[in-house]
C-alpha positions in Angstrom: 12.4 -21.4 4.5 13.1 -18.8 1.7 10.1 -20.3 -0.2 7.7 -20.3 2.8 8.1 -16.9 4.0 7.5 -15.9 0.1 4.2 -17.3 0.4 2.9 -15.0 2.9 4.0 -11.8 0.5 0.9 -10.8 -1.0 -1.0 -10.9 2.0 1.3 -8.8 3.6 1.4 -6.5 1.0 -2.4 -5.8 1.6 -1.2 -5.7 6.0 0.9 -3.0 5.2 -1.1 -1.1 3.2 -3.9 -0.3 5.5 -0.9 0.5 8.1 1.1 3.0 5.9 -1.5 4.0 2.9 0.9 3.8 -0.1 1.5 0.7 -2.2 5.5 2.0 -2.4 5.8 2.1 1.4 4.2 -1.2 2.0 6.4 -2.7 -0.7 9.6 -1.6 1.2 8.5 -3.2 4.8 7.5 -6.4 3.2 10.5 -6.6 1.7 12.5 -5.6 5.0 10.3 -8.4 6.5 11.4 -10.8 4.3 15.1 -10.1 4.9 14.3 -10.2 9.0 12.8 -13.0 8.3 15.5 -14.5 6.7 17.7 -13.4 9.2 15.6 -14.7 12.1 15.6 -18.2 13.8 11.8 -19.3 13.3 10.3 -20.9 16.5 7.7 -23.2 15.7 7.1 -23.6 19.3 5.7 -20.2 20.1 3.5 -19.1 17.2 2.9 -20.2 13.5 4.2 -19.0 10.9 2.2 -16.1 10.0 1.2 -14.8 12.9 5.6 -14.6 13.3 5.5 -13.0 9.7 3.0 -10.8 11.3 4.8 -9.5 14.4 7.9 -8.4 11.9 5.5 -6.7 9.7 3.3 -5.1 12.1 6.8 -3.7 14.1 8.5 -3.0 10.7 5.4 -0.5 10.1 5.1 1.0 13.6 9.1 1.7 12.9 8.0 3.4 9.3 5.2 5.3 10.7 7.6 7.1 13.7 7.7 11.2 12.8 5.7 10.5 9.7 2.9 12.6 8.8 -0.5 10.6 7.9 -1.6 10.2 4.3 -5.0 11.8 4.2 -7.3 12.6 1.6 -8.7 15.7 0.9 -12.2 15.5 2.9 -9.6 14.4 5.9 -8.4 18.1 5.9 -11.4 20.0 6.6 -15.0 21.5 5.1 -15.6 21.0 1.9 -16.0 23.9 -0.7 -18.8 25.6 -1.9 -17.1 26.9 -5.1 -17.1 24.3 -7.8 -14.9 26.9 -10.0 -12.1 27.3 -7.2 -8.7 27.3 -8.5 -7.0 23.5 -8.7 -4.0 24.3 -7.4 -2.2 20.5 -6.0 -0.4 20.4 -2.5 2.4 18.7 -3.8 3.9 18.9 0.0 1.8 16.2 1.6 1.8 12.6 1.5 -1.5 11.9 -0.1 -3.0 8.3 0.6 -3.0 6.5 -2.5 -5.4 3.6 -4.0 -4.5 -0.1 -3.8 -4.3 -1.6 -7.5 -6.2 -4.4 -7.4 -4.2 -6.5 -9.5 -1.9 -7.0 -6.7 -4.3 -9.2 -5.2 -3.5 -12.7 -6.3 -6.5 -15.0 -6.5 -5.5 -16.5 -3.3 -5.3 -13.5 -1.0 -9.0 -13.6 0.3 -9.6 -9.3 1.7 -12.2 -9.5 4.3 -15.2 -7.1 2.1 -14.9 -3.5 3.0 -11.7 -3.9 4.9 -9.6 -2.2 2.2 -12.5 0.5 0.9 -10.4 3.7 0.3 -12.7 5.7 2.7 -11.9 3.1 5.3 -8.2 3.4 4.8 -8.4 7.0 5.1 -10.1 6.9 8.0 -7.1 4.7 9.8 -4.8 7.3 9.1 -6.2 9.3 11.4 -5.4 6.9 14.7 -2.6 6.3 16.2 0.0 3.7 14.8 -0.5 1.4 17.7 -4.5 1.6 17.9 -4.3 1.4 14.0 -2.4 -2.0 14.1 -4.8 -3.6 16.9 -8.0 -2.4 15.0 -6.2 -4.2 12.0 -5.0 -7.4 13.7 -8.2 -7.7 15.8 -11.0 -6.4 14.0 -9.9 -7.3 10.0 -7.4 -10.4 10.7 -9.5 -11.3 13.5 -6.2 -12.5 15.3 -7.3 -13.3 19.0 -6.5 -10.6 22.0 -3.8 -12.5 23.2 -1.8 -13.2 19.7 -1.8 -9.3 19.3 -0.6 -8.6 22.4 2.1 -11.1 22.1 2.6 -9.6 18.8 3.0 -6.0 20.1 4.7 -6.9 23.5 1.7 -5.8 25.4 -0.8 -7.0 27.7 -4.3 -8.2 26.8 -6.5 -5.3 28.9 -3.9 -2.6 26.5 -4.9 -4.5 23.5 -8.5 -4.7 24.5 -8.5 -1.0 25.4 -6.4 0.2 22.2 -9.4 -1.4 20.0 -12.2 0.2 21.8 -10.2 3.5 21.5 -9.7 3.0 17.8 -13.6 1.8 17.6 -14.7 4.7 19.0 -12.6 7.1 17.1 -13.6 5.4 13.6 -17.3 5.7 14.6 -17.0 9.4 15.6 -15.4 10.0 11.8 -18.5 8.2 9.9 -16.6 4.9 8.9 -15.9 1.5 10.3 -16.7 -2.0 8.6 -20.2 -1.7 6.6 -22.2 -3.8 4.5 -21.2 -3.9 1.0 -23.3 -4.3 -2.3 -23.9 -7.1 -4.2 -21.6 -7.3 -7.4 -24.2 -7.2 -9.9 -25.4 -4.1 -8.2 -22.0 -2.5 -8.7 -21.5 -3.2 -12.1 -25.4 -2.3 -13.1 -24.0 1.2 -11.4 -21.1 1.7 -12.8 -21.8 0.6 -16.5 -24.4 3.7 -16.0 -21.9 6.0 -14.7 -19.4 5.4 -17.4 -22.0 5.5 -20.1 -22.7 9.1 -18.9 -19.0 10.3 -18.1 -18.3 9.2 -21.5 -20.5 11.6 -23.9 -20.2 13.9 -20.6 -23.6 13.7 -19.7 -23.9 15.6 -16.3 -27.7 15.0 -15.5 -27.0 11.5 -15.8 -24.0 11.0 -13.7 -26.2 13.4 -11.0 -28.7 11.1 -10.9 -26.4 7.8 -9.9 -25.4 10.2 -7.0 -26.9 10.1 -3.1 -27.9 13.7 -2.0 -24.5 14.1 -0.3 -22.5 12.1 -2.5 -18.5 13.3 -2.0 -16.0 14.3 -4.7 -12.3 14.4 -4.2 -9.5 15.1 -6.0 -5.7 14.3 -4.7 -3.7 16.3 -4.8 -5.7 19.1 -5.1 -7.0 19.5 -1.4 -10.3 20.6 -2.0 -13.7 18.4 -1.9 -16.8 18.9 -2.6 -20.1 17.1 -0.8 -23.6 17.3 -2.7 -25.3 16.6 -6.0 -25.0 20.4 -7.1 -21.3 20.8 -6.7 -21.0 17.5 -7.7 -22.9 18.9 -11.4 -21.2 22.2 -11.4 -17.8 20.5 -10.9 -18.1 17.9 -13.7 -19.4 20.5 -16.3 -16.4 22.7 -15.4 -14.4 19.4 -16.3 -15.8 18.9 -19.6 -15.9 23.0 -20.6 -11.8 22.8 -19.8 -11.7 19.4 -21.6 -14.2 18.7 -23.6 -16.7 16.3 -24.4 -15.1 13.4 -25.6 -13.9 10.5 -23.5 -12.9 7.2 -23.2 -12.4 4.8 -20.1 -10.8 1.9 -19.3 -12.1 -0.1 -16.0 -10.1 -1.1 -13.0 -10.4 -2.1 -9.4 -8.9 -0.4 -6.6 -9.4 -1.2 -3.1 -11.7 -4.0 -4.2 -13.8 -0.9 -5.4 -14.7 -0.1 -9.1 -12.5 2.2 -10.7 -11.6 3.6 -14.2 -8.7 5.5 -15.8 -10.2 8.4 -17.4 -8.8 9.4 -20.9 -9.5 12.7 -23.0 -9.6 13.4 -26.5 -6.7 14.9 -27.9 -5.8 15.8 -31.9 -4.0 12.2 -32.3 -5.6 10.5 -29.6 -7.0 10.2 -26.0 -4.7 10.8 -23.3 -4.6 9.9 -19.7 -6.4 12.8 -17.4 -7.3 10.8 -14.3 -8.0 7.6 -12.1 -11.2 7.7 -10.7 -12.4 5.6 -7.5 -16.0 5.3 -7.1 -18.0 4.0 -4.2 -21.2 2.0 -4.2 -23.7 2.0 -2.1 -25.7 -1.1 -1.0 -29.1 0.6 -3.2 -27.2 1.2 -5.9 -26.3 5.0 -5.1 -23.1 6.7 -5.9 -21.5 7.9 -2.5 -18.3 9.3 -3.4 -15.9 9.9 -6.0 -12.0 10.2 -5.1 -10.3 11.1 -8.0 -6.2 11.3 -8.5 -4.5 13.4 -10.9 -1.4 12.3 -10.2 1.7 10.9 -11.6 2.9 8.3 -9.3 -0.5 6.6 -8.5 -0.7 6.5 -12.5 2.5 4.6 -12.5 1.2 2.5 -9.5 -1.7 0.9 -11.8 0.7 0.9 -14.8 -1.2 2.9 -17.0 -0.4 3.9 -21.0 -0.3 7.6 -20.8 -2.1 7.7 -24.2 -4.5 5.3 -26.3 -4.9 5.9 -30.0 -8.0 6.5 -31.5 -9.0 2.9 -32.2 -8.1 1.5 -29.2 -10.5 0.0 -26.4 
């Protein structure tokens, strides 16, 4: 029994993310619905296995989520500044949403394209645990009407209703399940985009952008939206920095991402993880970038390479 359950981990992992928007917090419920699960008689009779795993999950998270604040990111907060050279002061105080590493997805964990895009994840946040988890169940697990509402101990026309609430909501903020770009157009975009943040070439990371492109930097609350601030921004960046930087590529979110390292006298130290999205022309659409210690730790990185190092 122990063995099966195990096998359903890593796709809970991902379940519990998109419900509670922190790798840590998911990592706890899973593991409280391993030990339920344990605990629990299985009953083959009345649903299979992982749609059972799925009911503990789901609950375990609805029971996380009571009195919690939601883990937003900054462009979730309110307008976006027009002053690139604002001070970058971090709200320590709120639970920022943070990125899903990537390498937590085993090979055999198949993530429905777009379903985990950081924008998307943010955007879940926003609605109410219970229309969160049909949207989820229904929309990204495609689990049928009537298997959600056995799993939430409702009726079908609730579930049905929850969704079109949640649909509704999701399209009134901008996001919802969209068509994603080709992998060869996201690497073609990216390799440009890290040639040019590398010898901190500004025009040429301006031209990768859309017109509104979005910058965002958790857990500093402020964001930017345009091509201008988008310039002004990154030349205050390399003025306070300097020119010379090295990257080391990631995913996140099944999105491309890199760890950002500066030069320093003895060698290049870790200054950010940067998220990028990719639209399907090629375009850069937004750029979330975290600063902070704990998602650092979350992807493992070396605070520091030496000068020789790739």
């Amino acid at each position: 029994m122990t063995e099966a359950v195990e096998d359903y981990r890593s796709e809970l992992l991902v379940h519990c993310y998109r419900m509670l928007g922190s790798v840590d917090d998911a990592e706890d419920v899973v593991q409280e619905t391993m030990l339920r699960a344990w605990r629990a008689d299985y009953d083959p009779e009345r649903a299979s296995r992982r749609t059972w795993l799925y009911r503990i999950a789901t609950n375990a998270c609805l029971t996380a989520l009571r009195g919690r604040a939601r883990r937003p990111l900054p462009s979730g907060l309110g307008a976006p500044s027009d002053d690139p050279s604002a001070p970058l002061n971090p709200a320590l105080d709120l639970p920022w949403l943070r990125p899903f590493p990537d390498a937590l997805l085993p090979e055999e964990v198949v993530v429905r394209r777009g379903s985990l895009r950081l924008a998307f994840v943010a955007a879940m946040q926003v609605l109410p645990p219970k229309q969160r988890a049909v949207l989820i169940l229904r929309e990204v697990l495609e689990f049928p009407a009537a298997e959600v509402a056995d799993l939430l101990d409702t009726s079908v026309p609730a579930v049905n209703s929850a969704l079109q609430r949640a649909r509704t909501a999701l399209s009134a903020l901008g996001e919802g399940m969209v068509e994603e770009p080709s992998d060869a157009t996201v690497r073609a975009t990216v390799d440009r985009y890290v040639r040019a943040f590398e010898v901190a070439d500004v025009d040429g990371l301006v031209r990768l952008l859309t017109a509104d492109a979005v910058m965002e930097m958790p857990p500093v609350p402020l964001w930017y939206r345009g091509r201008a601030d988008y310039a002004a921004f990154m030349r205050r960046v390399y003025a306070m920095n300097g020119e010379a930087w090295r990257v080391v590529r990631l995913a996140a979110n099944t999105q491309p991402a890199f760890a950002a390292y500066v030069r320093s006298d003895e060698a290049f130290t870790l200054h950010t993880l940067q998220v990028l999205t990719v639209s399907t022309d090629g375009a850069i659409t937004r750029n979330v970038v975290f600063r902070d210690p704990v998602v650092f730790a979350d992807f493992a990185l070396p605070p520091v390479l030496d000068l020789n190092q790739r």
